[in-house]
C-alpha positions in Angstrom: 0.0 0.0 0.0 1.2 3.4 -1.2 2.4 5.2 2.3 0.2 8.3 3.5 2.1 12.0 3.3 2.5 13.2 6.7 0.7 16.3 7.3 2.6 19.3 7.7 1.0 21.2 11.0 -0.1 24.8 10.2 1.1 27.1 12.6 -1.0 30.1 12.5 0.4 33.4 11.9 -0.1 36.6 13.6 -0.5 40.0 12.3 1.1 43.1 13.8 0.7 46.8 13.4 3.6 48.4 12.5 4.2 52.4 14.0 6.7 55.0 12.6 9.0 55.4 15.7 10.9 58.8 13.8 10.0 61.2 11.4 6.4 60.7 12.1 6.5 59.1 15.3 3.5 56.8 16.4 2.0 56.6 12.6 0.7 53.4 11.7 2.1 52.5 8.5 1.2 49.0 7.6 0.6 45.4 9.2 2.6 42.4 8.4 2.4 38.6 9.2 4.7 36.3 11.5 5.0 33.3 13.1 7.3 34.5 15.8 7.8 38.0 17.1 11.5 37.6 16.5 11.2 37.3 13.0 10.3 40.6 12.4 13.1 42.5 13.7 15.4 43.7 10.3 11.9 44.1 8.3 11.7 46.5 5.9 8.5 48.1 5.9 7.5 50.7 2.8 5.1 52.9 2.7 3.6 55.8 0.2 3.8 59.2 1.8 0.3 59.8 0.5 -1.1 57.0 2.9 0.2 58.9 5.9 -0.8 62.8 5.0 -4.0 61.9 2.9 -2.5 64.1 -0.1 -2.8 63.1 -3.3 0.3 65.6 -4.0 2.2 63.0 -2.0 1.5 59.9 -4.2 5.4 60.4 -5.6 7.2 59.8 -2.4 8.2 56.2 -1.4 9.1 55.5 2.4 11.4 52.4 3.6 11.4 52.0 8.0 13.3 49.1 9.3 11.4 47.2 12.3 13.6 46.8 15.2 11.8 46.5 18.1 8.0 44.1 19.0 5.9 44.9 21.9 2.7 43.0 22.0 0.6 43.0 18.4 2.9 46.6 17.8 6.0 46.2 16.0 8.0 50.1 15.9 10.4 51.0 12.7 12.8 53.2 12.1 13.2 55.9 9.3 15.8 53.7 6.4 15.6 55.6 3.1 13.0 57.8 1.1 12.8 57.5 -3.0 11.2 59.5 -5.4 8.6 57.7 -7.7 10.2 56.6 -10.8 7.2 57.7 -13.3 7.1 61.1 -11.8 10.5 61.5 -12.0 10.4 60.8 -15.9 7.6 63.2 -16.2 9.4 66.3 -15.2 12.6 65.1 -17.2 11.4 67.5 -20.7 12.5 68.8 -24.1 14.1 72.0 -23.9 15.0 71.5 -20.1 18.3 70.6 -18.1 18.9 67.9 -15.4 21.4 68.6 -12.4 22.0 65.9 -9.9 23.0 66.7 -6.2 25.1 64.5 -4.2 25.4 65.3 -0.6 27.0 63.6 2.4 26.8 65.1 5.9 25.7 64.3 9.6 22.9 65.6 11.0 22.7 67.5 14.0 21.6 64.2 15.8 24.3 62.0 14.7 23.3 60.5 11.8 25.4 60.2 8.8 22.6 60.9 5.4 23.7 60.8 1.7 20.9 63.0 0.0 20.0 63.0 -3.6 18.8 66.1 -4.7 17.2 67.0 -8.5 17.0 70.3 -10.6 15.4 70.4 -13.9 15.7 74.1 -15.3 13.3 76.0 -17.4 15.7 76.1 -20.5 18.7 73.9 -21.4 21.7 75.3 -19.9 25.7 75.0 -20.8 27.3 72.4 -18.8 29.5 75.0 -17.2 25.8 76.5 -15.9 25.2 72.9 -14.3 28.3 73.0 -12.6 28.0 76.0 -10.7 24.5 75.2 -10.3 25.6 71.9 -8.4 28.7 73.6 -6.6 26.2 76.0 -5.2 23.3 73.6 -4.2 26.4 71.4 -2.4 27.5 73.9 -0.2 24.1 75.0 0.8 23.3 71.5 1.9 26.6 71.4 3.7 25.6 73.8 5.5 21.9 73.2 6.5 21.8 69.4 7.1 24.2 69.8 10.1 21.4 72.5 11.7 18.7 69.8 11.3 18.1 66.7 13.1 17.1 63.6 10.7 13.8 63.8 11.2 13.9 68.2 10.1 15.7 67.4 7.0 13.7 64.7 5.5 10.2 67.0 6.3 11.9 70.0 5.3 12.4 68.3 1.8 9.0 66.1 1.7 6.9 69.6 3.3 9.2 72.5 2.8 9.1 73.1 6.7 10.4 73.6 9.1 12.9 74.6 7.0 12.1 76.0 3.4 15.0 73.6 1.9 13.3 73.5 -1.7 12.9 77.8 -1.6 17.1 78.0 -0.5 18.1 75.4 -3.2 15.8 77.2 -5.9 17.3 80.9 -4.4 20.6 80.0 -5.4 20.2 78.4 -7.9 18.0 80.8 -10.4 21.0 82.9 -9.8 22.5 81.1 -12.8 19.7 79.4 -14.5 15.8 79.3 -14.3 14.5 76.4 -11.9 11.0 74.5 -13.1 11.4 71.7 -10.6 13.4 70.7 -7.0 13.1 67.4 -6.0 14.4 64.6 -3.4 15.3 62.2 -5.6 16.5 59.9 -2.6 17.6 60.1 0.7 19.5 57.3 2.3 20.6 57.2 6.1 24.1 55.6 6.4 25.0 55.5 9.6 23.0 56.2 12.9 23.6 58.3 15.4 24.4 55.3 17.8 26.9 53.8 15.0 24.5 51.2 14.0 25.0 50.4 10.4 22.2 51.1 8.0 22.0 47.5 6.0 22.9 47.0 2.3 19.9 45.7 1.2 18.0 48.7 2.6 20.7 50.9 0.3 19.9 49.7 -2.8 22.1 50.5 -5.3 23.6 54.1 -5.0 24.9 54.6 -8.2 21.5 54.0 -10.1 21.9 54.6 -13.5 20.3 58.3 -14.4 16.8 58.2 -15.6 16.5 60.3 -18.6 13.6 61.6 -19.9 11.8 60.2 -23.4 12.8 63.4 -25.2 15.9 63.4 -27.0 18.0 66.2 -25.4 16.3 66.4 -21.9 19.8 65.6 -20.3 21.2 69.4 -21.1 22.9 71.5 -23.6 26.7 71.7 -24.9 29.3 73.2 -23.2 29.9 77.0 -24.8 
């Protein structure tokens, strides 16, 4: 007689709610299943910025928090990495425009070490000599602002403007050599916490993502004069 398959015994899983712990802490972003509290801890969580403020404006900003602590039914996360939507960030990419690209490393003023990714389209294609200065200038600003700000300032001062007006100083200095159309996070990626912990590499992604160019031949920038 053909032997009888052993059954496997289901072990029921249990859903938590997951809370922000920083940048908006005690948020609920999500629920997620488990069979053992334990197993959550190191679990990325992602979230659209939209399903937090309500605003539809807000449907182009992607969230990542790392759960690293369970209490009860509640697991808590940590703030990992923001991301600009991918087809928004295609849409502003036009004909006739330029695309500068920010890269910024700097500590916070609570201890945390952030690489930021910021994005300028202008109004007109600029020289490439125009981008550079454009770039040299938006650099030094953010050198100087991120240490003011604690983590949790700095990535709602680029998502809201406030509490400080971030994407009005980055267009300020820049329309000094170029008409601005657009300022943008493109991403934001914490490093390093303030305790030292290491952010992990899965979490990172990969940081030198190949340029997304817009369809329209050009939308990159003009020659050097």
């Amino acid at each position: 007689m053909p032997r009888r398959r052993a059954k496997r015994k289901r072990v029921s899983k249990t859903w938590y709610q997951v809370y922000a712990d920083d940048i908006f802490p005690g948020q609920w972003i999500g629920e997620t299943p488990a069979n053992d509290p334990e197993s959550l801890i190191g679990r990325n969580v992602e979230v659209v910025l939209r399903d937090i403020t309500g605003d539809f404006m807000h449907e182009k900003y992607k969230l990542w928090f790392r759960i690293y602590k369970v209490d009860g039914i509640k697991a808590y996360a940590r703030f990992e990495k923001e991301m600009l939507n991918r087809d928004y960030l295609r849409s502003i990419v036009q004909r006739r425009s330029s695309r500068i690209d920010v890269m910024t490393d700097s500590r916070t003023r609570d201890g945390h070490d952030v690489r930021v990714f910021t994005i300028i389209i202008t109004a007109v294609r600029i020289r490439n000599s125009q981008k550079h200065a454009i770039r040299m200038r938006v650099d030094n600003l953010l050198k100087q602002v991120i240490p003011e700000l604690t983590l949790e300032d700095l990535v709602k001062s680029y998502l809201f403007n406030e509490p400080r007006p971030i994407i009005d100083e980055i267009k300020r200095v820049s329309t000094k050599i170029a008409p601005i159309k657009y300022v943008e996070l493109r991403k934001l990626l914490l490093m390093k916490r303030g305790e030292g912990e290491e952010v992990p590499e899965a979490i990172l992604g990969n940081e030198e993502e190949e340029i997304i160019e817009g369809s329209a031949a050009g939308g990159g920038g003009g020659e050097e004069a």
